[in-house]
C-alpha positions in Angstrom: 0.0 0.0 0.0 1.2 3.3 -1.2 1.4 5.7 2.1 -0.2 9.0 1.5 1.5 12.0 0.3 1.1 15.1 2.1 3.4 18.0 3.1 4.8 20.7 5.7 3.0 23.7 6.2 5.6 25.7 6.7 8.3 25.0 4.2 5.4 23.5 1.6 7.5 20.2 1.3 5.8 16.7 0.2 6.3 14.0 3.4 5.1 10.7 3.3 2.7 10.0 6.0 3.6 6.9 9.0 2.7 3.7 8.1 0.1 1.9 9.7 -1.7 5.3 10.9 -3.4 8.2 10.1 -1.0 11.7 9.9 -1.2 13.5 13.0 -3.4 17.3 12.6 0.1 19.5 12.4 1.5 17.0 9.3 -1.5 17.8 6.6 -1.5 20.3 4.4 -4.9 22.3 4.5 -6.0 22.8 0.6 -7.1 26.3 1.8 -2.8 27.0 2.7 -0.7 29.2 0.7 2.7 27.5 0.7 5.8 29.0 0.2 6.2 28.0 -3.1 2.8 29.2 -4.3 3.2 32.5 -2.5 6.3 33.3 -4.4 4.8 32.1 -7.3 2.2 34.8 -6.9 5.2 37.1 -6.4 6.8 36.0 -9.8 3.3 37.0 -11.4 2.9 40.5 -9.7 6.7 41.0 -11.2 5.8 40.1 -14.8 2.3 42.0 -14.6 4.2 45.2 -12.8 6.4 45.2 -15.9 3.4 45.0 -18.3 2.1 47.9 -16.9 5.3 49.9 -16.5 5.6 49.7 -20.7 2.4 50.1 -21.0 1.7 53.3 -19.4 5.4 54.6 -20.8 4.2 53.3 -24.4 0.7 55.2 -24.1 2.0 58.3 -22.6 4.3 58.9 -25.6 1.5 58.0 -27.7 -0.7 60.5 -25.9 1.6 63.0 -24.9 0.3 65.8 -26.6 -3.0 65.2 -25.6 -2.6 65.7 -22.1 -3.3 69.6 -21.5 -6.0 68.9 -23.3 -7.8 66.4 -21.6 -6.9 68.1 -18.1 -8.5 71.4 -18.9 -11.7 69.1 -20.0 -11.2 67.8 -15.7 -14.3 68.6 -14.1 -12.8 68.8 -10.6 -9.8 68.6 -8.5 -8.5 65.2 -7.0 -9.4 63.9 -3.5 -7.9 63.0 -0.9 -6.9 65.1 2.5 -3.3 66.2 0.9 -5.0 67.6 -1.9 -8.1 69.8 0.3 -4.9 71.0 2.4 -2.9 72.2 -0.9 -5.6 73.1 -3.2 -5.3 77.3 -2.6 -1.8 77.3 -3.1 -0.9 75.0 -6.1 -2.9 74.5 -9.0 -3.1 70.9 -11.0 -0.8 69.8 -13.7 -1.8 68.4 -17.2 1.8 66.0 -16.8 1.5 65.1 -12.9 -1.1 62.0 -13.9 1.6 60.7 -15.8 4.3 60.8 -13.7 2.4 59.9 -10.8 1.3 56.7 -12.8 5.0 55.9 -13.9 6.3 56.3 -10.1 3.3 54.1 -8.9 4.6 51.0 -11.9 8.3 51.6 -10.9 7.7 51.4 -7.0 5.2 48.2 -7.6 7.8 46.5 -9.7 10.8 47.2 -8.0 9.1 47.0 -4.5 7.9 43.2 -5.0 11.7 42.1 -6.9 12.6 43.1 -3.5 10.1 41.5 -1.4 10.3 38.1 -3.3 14.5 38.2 -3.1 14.6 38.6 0.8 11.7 36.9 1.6 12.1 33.9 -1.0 12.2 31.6 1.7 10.7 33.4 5.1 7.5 32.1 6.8 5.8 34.9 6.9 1.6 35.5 6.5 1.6 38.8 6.5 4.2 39.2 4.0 2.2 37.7 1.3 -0.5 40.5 1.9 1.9 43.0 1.3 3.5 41.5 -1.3 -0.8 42.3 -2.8 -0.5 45.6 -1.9 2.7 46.6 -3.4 1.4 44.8 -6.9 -2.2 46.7 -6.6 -0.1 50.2 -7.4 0.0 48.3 -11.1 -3.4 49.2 -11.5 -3.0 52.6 -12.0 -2.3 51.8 -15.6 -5.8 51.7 -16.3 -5.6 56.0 -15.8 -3.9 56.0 -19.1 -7.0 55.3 -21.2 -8.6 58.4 -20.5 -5.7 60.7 -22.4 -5.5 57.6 -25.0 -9.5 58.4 -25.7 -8.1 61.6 -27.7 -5.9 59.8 -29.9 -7.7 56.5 -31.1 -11.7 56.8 -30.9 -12.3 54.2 -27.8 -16.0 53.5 -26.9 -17.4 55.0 -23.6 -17.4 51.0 -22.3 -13.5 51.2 -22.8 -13.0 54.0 -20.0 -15.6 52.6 -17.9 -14.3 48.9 -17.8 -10.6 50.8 -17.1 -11.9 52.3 -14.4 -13.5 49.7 -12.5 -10.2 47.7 -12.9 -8.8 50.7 -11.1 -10.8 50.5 -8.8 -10.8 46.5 -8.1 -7.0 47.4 -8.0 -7.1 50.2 -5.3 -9.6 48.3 -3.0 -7.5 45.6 -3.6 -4.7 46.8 -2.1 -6.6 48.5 1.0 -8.2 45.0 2.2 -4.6 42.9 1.7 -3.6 45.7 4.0 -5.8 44.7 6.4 -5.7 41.6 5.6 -2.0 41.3 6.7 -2.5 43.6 9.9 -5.5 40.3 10.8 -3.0 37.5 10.3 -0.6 39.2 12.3 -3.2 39.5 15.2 -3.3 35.2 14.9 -6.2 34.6 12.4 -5.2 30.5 11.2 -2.7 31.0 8.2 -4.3 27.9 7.2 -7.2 29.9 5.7 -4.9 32.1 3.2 -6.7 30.8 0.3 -10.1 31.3 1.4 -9.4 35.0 3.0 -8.0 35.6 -0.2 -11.2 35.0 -2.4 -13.2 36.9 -0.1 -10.7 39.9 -0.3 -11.1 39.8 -4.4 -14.6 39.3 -4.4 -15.2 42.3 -2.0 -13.2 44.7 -4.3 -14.8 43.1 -7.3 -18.0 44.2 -6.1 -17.0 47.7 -5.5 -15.9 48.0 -8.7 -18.7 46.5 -10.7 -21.7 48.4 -8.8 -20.0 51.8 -8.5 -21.9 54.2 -10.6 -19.7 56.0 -12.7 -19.9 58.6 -15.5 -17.7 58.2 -18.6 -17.8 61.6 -19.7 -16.5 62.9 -16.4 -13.0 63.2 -15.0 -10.8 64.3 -12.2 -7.4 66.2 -12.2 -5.6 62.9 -12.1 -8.0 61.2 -14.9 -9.6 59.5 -12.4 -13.7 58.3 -13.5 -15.8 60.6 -11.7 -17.8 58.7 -9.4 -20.8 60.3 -6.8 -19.6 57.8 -3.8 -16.1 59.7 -3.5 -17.1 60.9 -0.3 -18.4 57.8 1.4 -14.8 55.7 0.0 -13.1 58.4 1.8 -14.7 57.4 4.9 -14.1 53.8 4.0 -10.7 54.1 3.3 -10.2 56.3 6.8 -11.9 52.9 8.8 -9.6 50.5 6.6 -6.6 52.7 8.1 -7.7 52.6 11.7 -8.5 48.9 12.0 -5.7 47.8 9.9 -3.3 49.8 12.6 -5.3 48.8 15.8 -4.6 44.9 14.5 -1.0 45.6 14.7 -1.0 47.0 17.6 -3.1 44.5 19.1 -0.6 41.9 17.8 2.1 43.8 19.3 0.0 43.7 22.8 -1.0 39.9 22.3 2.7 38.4 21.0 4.6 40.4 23.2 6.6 42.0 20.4 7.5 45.4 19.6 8.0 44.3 16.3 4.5 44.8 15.2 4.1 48.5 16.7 7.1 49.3 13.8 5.5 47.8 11.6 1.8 49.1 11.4 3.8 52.1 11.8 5.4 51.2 8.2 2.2 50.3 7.3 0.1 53.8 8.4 3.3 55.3 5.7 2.0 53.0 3.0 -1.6 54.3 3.4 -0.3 57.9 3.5 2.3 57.5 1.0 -0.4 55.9 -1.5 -3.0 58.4 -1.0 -0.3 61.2 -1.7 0.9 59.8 -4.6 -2.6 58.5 -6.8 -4.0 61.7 -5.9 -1.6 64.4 -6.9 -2.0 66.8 -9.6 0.3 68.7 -8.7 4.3 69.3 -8.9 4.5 69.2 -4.8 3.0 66.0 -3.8 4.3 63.2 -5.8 7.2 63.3 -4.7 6.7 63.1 -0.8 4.3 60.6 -1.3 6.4 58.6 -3.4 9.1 58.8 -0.3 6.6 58.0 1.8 5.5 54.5 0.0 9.0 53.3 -0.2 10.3 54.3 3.6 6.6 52.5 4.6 7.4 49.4 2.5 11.1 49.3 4.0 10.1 50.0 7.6 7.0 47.3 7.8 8.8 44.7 5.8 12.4 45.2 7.5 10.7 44.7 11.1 9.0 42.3 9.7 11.3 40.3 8.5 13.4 40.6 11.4 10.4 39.0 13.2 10.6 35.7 11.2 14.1 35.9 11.3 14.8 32.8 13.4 11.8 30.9 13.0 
């Protein structure tokens, strides 16, 4: 009789169960576990689809260049976001900042997860993978560039709509892996990765299939309008304070600073991101750009000095 195959779930490697018996609880592997293997398989993918969007926001911004003052005087309002209400009297927008701001966004998502996937290739880490989402949801942002393109080949209002709710599945995303990774580090069972995971999707799936939006009108940063900006804002502000109180609370319950540095890192990612997606202007992509990459350094260094030794 051919002993059952089954594996670590940890390290993701096949073991061959005792003979005679049943494995014991701690030896099977859960279908609903992300092992290490799949995980940086997932991070391999986010590297090849951060590239994809890199080119293809560089190759349609030099096909729409010129079209770009153009299509920001047609903007029917100013961005969101709390940086933008506490700059909008002193700096008007850009017609160029929504490109730069989506090329920064591509290069920090690719370069951030080559980075995550190289030093934590082999670390046991949960929360890491959630991160890992976060980083690779700044991709999205690619699907801004249709709105300039729209003045150089004649796209159907369906295109721009079905661009922006992938922009929006992307930044909702990102938010709930956030907090996703702020609930594994409070002790939710790492067996359920897989399960967690589909419910994160489909929740940002069905934001972004039932927003209303209106094709015809834009933001300073090319951004759909939509008449639920308001209440996301609100959303996005109770994401941010549960996703912080779960590190802290993890910091409380494990009995390691660790985690207070690293919700830390993670309250500069939120910041950071908001900054950066919605600036129009030459004075906030920048700091929020800084912001993202010392907030993705900061949670993932403490974090990986967690896992260290285990």
């Amino acid at each position: 009789m051919i002993s059952p195959i089954h594996g670590n779930l940890l390290s993701g490697e096949a073991v061959a169960a005792p003979k005679g018996g049943f494995p014991c609880r701690s030896e099977i592997v859960y279908a609903e576990y992300v092992t290490l293997s799949a995980r940086n398989n997932f991070f391999k993918g986010g590297i090849v689809f951060a590239a994809l969007s890199l080119g293809l926001i560089a190759a349609g911004g030099y096909i729409a260049y010129p079209a770009f003052p153009g299509i920001a005087e047609q903007a029917a309002l100013r961005s969101g976001g709390l940086s933008q209400r506490l700059i909008e009297g002193f700096a008007g927008p850009s017609s160029y900042i929504p490109l730069w701001t989506m090329l920064g966004a591509a290069v920090y998502s690719l370069i951030g997860i080559i980075l995550i996937y190289y030093f934590f290739e082999k670390t046991k880490s949960p929360e890491i993978l959630f991160i890992g989402f976060f980083v690779i949801s700044l991709t999205f942002e690619f699907a801004r560039i249709v709105i300039p393109l729209r003045e150089v080949f004649p796209l159907p209002p369906i295109f721009t709509v079905s661009a922006s709710r992938i922009l929006f599945f992307g930044r909702y995303f990102g938010l709930f892996s956030l907090f996703a990774a702020s609930v594994y580090a409070a002790g939710l069972d790492a067996q359920k990765q897989q399960t967690f995971l589909f419910m994160l999707c489909l929740a940002a799936l069905v934001i972004a299939l039932y927003i209303p939006m209106d094709s015809l009108v834009w933001d300073s940063t090319f951004m759909v309008w939509s008449s639920y900006r308001s209440m996301f804002f609100i959303v996005e502000i109770v994401i941010l304070a549960v996703t912080m109180a779960g590190f802290f609370i993890s910091a409380y319950t494990r009995g390691s600073r660790s985690y207070v540095f690293i919700g830390i890192g993670i309250f500069l990612l939120f910041v950071g991101r908001s900054i950066l997606i919605n600036s129009d202007t030459w004075i906030t992509p920048f700091p929020g750009l800084l912001l993202l990459i010392g907030g993705t350094w900061f949670s993932c260094s403490w974090l990986h000095s967690e896992y260290l030794w285990l």
